[in-house]
Structure formats: C-alpha cells, structure tokens
C-alpha atoms as one frame of an Amber mdcrd trajectory, in Angstrom:
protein
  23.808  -1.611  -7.046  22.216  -3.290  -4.321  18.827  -5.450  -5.201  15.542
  -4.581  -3.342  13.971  -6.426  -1.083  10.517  -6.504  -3.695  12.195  -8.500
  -6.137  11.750 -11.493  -2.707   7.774 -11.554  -2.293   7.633 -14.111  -0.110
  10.979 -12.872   1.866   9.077  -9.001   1.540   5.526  -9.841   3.339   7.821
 -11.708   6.430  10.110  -8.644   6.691   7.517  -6.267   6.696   5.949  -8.215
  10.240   2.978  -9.655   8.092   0.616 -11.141  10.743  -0.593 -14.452  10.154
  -4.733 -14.048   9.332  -4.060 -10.276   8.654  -4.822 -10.017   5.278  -8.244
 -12.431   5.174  -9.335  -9.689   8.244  -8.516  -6.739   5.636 -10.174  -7.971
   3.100 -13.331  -8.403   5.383 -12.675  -5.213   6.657 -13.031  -3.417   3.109
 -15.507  -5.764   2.163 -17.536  -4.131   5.196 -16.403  -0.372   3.997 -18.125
  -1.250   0.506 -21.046  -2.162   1.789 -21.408   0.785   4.128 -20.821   3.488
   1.501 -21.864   1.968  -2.220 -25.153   1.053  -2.624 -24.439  -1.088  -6.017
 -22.122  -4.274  -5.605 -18.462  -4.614  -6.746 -17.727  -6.540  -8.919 -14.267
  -5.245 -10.141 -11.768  -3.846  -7.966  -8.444  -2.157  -9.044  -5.750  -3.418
  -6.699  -2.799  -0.454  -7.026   0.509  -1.373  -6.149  -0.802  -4.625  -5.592
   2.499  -7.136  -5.251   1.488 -10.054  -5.586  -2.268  -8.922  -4.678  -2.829
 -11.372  -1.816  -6.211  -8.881  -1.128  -6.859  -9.735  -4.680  -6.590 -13.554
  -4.311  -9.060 -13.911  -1.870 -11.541 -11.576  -3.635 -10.930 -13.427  -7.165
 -11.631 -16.592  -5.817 -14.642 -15.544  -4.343 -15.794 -14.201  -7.867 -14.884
 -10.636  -8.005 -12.635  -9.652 -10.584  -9.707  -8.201 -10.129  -6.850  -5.933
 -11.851  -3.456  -5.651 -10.085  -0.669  -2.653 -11.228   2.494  -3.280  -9.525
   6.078  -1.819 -10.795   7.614  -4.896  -9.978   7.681  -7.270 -12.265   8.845
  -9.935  -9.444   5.739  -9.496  -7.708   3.531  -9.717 -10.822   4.956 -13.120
 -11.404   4.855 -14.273  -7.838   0.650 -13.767  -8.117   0.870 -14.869 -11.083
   2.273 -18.323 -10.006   0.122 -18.104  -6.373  -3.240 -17.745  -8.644  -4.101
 -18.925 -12.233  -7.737 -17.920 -12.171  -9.060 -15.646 -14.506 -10.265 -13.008
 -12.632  -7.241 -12.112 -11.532  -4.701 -10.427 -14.197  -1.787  -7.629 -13.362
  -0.044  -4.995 -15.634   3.220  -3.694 -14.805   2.704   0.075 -14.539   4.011
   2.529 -11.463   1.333   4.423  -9.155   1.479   7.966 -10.240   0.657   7.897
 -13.642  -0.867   5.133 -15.199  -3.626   3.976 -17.397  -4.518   0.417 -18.338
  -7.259  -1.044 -20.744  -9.665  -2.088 -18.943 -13.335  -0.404 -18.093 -14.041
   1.214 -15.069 -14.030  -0.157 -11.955 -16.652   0.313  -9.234 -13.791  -0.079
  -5.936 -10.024   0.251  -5.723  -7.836  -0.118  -2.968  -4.309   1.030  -1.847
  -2.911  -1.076   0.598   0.105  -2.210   2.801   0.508   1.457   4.037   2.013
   2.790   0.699  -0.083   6.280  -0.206   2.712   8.215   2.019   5.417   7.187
  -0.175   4.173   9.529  -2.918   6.340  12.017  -1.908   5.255  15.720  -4.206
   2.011  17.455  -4.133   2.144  17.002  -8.159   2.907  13.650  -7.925  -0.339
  12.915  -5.521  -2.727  14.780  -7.267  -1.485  12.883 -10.392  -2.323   9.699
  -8.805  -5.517  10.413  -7.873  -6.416  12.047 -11.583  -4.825   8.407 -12.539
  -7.507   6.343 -10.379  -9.922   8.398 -11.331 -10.037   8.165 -14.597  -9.832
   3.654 -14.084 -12.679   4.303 -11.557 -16.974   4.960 -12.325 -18.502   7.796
 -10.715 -19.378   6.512  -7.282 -16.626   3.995  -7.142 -15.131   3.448  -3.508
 -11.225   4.044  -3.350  -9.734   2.853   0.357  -6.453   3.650   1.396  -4.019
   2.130   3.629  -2.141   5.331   6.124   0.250   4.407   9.056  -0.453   6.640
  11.497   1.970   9.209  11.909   3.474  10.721  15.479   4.982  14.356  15.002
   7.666  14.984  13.010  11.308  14.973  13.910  13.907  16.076  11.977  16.567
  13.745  11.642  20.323  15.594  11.070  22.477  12.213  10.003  21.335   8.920
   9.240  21.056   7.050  12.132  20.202   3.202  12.821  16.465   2.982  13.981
  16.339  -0.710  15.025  18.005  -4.483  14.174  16.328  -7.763  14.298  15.612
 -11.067  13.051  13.439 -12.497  11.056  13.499 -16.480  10.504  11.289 -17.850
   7.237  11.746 -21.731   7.749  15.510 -22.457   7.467  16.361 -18.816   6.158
  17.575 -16.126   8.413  17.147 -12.720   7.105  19.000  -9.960   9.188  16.800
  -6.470   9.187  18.689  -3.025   9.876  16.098  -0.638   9.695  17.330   3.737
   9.281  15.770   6.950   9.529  17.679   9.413   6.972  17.879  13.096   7.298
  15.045  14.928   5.904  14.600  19.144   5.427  12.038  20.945   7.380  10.697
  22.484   4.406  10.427  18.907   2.659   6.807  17.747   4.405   8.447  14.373
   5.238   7.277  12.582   8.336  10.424  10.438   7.869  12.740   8.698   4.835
  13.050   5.161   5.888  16.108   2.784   5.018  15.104  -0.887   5.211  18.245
  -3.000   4.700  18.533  -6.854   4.865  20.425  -9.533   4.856  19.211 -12.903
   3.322  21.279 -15.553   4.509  21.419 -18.138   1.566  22.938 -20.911   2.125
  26.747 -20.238   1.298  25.355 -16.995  -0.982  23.862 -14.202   1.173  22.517
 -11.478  -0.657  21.578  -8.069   1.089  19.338  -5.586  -0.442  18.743  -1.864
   0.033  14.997  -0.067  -0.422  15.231   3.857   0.135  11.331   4.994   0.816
  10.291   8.457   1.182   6.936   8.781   4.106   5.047  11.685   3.438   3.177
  13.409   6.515  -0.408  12.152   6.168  -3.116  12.694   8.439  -7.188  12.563
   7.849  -7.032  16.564   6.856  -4.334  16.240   4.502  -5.735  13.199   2.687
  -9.677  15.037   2.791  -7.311  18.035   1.103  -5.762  16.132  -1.336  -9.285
  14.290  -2.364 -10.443  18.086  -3.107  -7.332  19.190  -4.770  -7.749  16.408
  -7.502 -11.423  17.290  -8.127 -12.290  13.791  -8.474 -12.883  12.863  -5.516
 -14.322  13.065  -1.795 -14.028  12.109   1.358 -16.517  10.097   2.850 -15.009
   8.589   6.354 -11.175   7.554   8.045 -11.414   4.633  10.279  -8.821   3.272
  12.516  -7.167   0.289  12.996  -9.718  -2.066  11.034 -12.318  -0.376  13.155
 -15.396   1.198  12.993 -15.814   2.956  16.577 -12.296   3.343  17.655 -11.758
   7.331  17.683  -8.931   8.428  15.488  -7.398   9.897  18.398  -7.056   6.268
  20.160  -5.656   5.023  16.860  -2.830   2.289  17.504  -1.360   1.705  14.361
  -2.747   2.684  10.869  -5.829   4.445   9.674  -7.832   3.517   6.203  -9.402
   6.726   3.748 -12.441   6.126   2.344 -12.839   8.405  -0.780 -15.814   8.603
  -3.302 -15.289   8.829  -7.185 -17.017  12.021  -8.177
C-alpha cells in the first residue's frame, strides 16, 4: 500500500501550493472574524485537523492557548518538534467524532479547505455535534471552503494536471486526478493527488484518495441548522470582508456561532 503524502509535513504544505506569508495573513484574518462577531476574547482555540497547526503556532506564541486534533500522528509530531511551548498540545483523534479532555473553548477553526472532505450528511452533522460539545455557547467556529464551480460528472478517471514542485534539492513530481463520481452521490469531485518524492537514490511515491463534497454558503447555513448547535452568522470570501461571494476567486470562510 502506497504511503500518503501527510505522513511528509513539510513535503505536504509545498505540494499543496502553500504561499509564502499565507498563513500569518489567515491567522490575522480570523483574528479579525473574532473580533467582529464575539464580544468576549479568546483565549483557547480548538485547531481541528490541525497538522502540524502552523495557525496554532503563531497564536500560541502570542499567548493564546491552543488544542490541535489531527489523525496523523506524523503531523502531531512535526508541531510537536516546530513548537515546545505550552500552550500548544495535540491529541490524535479523526474529525467526525471526537471528544478530548479539555474545557470548552471559546473559537475553533477548520482550515486548509478540509470541511468538504466529510463526505455523508451523518457524518457532517456528527462533526458539528462533536465541536459543539468542545465549544461554550457563543464560541466562534470558522471554516475553510474552496469555492466550488458546477458539478461535472466524471465517467473514468482521468489525469487533471502534472507539475513540479522543487523543496531545496528535492524534486517532488505531482499527478493530480479527478475520479468518477455518481450523480446521486452530492460530490463536487473525488480528487487523486499522487507524488513522487525524488530521494536521493530512494524515491518514494504516495497516493491520497479525497472525497470533495458540494459546499456552498446555503448548504453550510443548512448544515449549521441541521446539527442544532449552531448558526450562521456571515461567509466571507477570499480573506475579505467586502468582496461579494459572487466575485469570489478562490475559497470562502463560514462563520458559525455555538448555540
């Protein structure tokens, strides 16, 4: 069985087109989202499928505290190693059903466009029951979307694009795929990310399947309701506050309320 490109953190953030400085403007940005819609500071922020919680890194040093859940034990140790500070601890759990001991937080975030992954209606109401019960009432839970065109059915898998991606010395060859989906599935698209990482004299090449769920503002403020925990408060785009959705470029970010 081929490995996954998770268990290579620092390989992972290159291969995924990580901008340099786009992670410090994130944080800012959801720094700004707290501020708009909870009154009371935060203090302690659940990071969920946090890697290696580079979000959290910049917010622990700065004095908030916070809790990381990852499935990956990889990326648990890579933050580990990146950040010894105690405001900053992980447990290894996976995003749909989870509890940890720990009290309630007052923010939690869902980054690096992962919400459409959860694939069932079960499973996403289960996740938000999940962060609900970590979170206080009021807490602020943001969510990273890509935006989504319309859906096309794809028949066969079929190769979507190749490239490149050079991390010092190391080459890593990308082959991205689109699989075939069902029309009655609700799948905007099952993605195939396959890569080469040329090691010297040892390449390895791993293989991540991931499932992208149709998600659009509606859906998500649906979903909130569904779960009777929480609400929807606002969806901004693209690290934005005034671009329309409609002129959205990239991704959009849910802002729900703990009820």
């Amino acid at each position: 069985m081929e490995p996954s490109i998770y268990e290579y953190p620092d390989i992972f953030r290159r291969v995924h087109m990580e901008r340099p400085g786009e992670i410090p403007a994130e944080v800012q940005f959801i720094k700004e989202i707290w501020r708009r819609h909870r009154k009371a500071p935060v203090t302690r922020m659940l990071d969920i499928a946090s890697g290696n919680s580079p979000h959290g890194q910049i917010l622990a040093r700065a004095g908030t505290t916070v809790v990381g859940i990852d499935r990956s034990s990889s990326m648990i140790a890579a933050g580990r190693r990146e950040l010894e500070n105690a405001n900053l601890r992980f447990y290894r759990r996976n995003l749909i059903n989870f509890s940890i001991p720990e009290r309630p937080f007052d923010a939690a975030i869902l980054m690096s466009e992962t919400f459409p992954a959860i694939r069932s209606n079960e499973d996403l109401v289960a996740h938000l029951h999940s962060v609900g019960r970590a979170l206080k009432r009021g807490a602020i839970y943001v969510i990273d979307v890509d935006r989504h065109d319309g859906i096309t059915l794809v028949k066969r898998r079929r190769l979507w694009r190749s490239r490149r991606v050079r991390i010092g010395s190391l080459r890593v060859d990308v082959r991205e795929f689109h699989r075939p989906i069902a029309w009655h599935d609700g799948m905007h698209s099952i993605y195939e990310l396959e890569c080469t990482i040329r090691f010297p004299g040892n390449p390895v090449r791993t293989r991540d399947l991931i499932p992208v769920r149709y998600t659009t503002p509606p859906t998500m403020d649906l979903l909130a309701r569904a779960s009777g925990r929480f609400t929807m408060l606002a969806a901004y785009a693209d690290l934005s506050f005034d671009r329309p959705l409609d002129k959205c470029i990239g991704r959009w970010f849910a802002v729900l309320r703990r009820i």
